[in-house]
Residue, then its C-alpha position, 0 to 999 in steps of 0.5 A: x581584438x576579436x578575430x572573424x569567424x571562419x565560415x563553412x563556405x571559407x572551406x576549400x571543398x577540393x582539400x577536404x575530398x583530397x583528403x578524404x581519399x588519401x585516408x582510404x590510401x593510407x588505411x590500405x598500408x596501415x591496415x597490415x601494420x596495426x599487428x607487430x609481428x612477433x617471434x612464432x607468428x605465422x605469416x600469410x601466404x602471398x600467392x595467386x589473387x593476393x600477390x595481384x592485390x599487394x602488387x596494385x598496392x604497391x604501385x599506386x598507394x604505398x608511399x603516395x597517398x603519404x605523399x599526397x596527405x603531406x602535400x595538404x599538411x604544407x598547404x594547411x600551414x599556410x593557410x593557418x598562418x596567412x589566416x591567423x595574421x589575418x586576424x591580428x594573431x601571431x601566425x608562426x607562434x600559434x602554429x609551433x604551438x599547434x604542432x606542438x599539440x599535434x606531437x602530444x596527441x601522436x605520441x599518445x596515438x603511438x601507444x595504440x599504433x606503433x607506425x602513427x606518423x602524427x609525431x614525424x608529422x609535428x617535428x618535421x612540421x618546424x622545419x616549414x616555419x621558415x618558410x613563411x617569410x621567405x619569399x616564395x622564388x627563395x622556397x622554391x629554390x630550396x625546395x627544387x635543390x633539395x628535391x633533386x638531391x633526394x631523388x639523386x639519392x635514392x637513385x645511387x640506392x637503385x643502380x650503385x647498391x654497392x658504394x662504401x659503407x660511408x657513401x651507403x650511408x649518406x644517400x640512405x640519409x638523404x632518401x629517407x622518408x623524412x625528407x620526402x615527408x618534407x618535400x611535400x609539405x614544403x610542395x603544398x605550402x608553395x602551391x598555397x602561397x603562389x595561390x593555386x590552392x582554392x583558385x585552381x580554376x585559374x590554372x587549369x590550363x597549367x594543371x592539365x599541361x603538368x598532368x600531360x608532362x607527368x603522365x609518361x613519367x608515371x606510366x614508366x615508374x609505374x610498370x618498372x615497379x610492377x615488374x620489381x613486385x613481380x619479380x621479387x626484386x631487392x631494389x622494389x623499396x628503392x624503387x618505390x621510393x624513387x616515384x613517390x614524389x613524382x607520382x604523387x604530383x601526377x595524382x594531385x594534379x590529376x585529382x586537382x582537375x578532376x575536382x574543378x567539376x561541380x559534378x564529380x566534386x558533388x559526388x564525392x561529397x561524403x568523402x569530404x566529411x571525411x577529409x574535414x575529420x582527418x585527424x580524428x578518423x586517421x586515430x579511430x582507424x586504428x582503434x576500429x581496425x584492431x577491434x575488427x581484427x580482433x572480432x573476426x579473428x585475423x592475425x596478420x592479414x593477407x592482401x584480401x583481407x586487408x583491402x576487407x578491412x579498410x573498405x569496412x572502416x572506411x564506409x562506417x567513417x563516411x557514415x559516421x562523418x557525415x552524421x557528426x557534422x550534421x550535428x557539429x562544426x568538427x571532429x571531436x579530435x579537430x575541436x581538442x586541436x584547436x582549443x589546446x592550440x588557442x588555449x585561454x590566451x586573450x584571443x577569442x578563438x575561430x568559431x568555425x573550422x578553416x581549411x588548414x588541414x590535418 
């Protein structure tokens, strides 16, 4: 059975820009990761504009633009499988398989940069294939339990920092970032399969009322994390932790509608070149950051230095994106992607890129 080819106007352009923008997210914290610090290494001083820096970081990148790229992973499966049993394919096999693919080519990312988050991505990505015949209340529900014991957590963490060594143990367990990582997948696949994603011109009224409701909630998490920064509390991770999810949701849903104006979706055009070579610019960042390190001689940079280097890495892949989709249908990571996913099984492959995500 020939599948149908999936056309660049079958692209979900607000998935593309949304991912896009999360890269540049992601490469402010991974930028003061790609050096390990090793015993006699000085570290730099964080003082004056630096420590302003660092604290903006920490209140709106650090944790949610993780959160948010996970988001698009679950709404990515989702349309990855609804469209490959769409064309008479095997939607949950096909998609174990491509995590699977995934994991190989994090693990050989990991031996570039330690903190690649490609492997934990391909594992917990298994525990989404469930899901996709559950019905969407039973998800849901899940979904909302497990959210509300991730977050109980991560409070007794906050305001109970002296439970037993067991209990200790148990609330770290359950708010760790894994189970984040995992929220939001399973967020992003429900928004996917309720039919939000693409069609949020439909829902606009239920996105802004979620911003409205949000909105005061991020405000406070936001300036109670400021002043943990500032005042150089021990419950900060804690405490980042605890609105990563929360805020994350603000910003989806704020960018979501944002996003419904042709205006500023057409601005953000670049962007989306590189959102559609996520996985291949999420690998190169590395690989361009430790040689830029290396040529102008930065050993473990400081929060200037760091928002320097991603600004830099960051602009030469909009440029590069741009160039390389104007010459091919996709990255040269997406294009091994998708063809160890396919392999040479009897079904012809897409021809064209789909918006499942990376």
């Amino acid at each position: 059975m020939q599948q149908r080819s999936v056309m660049p106007s079958d692209r979900i352009a607000s998935l593309d820009i949304i991912r896009g923008l999360a890269l540049f997210g992601i490469l402010l914290i991974n930028v003061g990761g790609y050096r390990v610090v090793m015993e006699g290494m000085e570290l730099p001083v964080i003082a004056g504009a630096d420590a302003i820096i660092q604290r903006f970081i920490t209140v709106f990148v650090e944790k949610k633009f993780f959160s948010i790229f996970s988001f698009l992973f679950g709404a990515g499966f989702f349309l990855f499988a609804s469209r490959a049993e769409s064309r008479g394919d095997k939607p949950l096999r096909r998609f174990a398989r491509r995590l699977f693919v995934l994991l190989l080519i994090g693990v050989a990312h990991m031996v570039i940069f330690w903190g690649s988050i490609l492997p934990a991505y391909a594992l917990i990505g298994f525990l989404l294939l469930p899901f996709y015949r559950a019905s969407l209340r039973t998800a849901v529900r899940i979904g909302a339990g497990v959210l509300l014991i991730h977050l109980l957590a991560i409070a007794a963490n906050v305001w109970l920092p002296d439970l037993s060594s067991a209990a200790s143990g148990a609330t770290s367990l359950l708010a760790n970032d894994s189970v984040a990582i995992f929220l939001m997948f399973l967020s992003g696949f429900l928004a996917a399969k309720a039919g939000w994603i693409g069609r949020t011109g439909e829902h606009l009224r239920s996105i802004r009322k979620l911003v409205l409701l949000l909105l005061p909630i991020a405000v406070g998490l936001g300036v109670w994390t400021w002043v943990a920064a500032a005042t150089g509390s021990p419950r900060l991770p804690s405490i980042v932790a605890l609105g990563a999810i929360p805020l994350s949701y603000f910003f989806l849903a704020g960018l979501f509608w944002l996003l419904n104006n042709r205006s500023i979706a057409a601005t953000l055009g670049p962007v989306a070149k590189v959102g559609r070579m996520a996985l291949t610019n999420y690998v190169a960042q590395s690989l361009i950051g430790l040689t830029l390190m290396d040529i102008c001689g930065i050993g473990l940079p400081t929060p200037r230095q760091i928002v320097l280097v991603a600004a830099a890495i960051y602009a030469l892949q909009v440029a590069i994106s741009v160039l390389w989709l104007r010459l091919f249908r996709m990255g040269p990571l997406e294009k091994l992607w998708r063809a160890l996913t396919y392999g040479k099984s009897g079904q012809k492959q897409p021809r064209r890129a789909a918006a499942e995500g990376a």
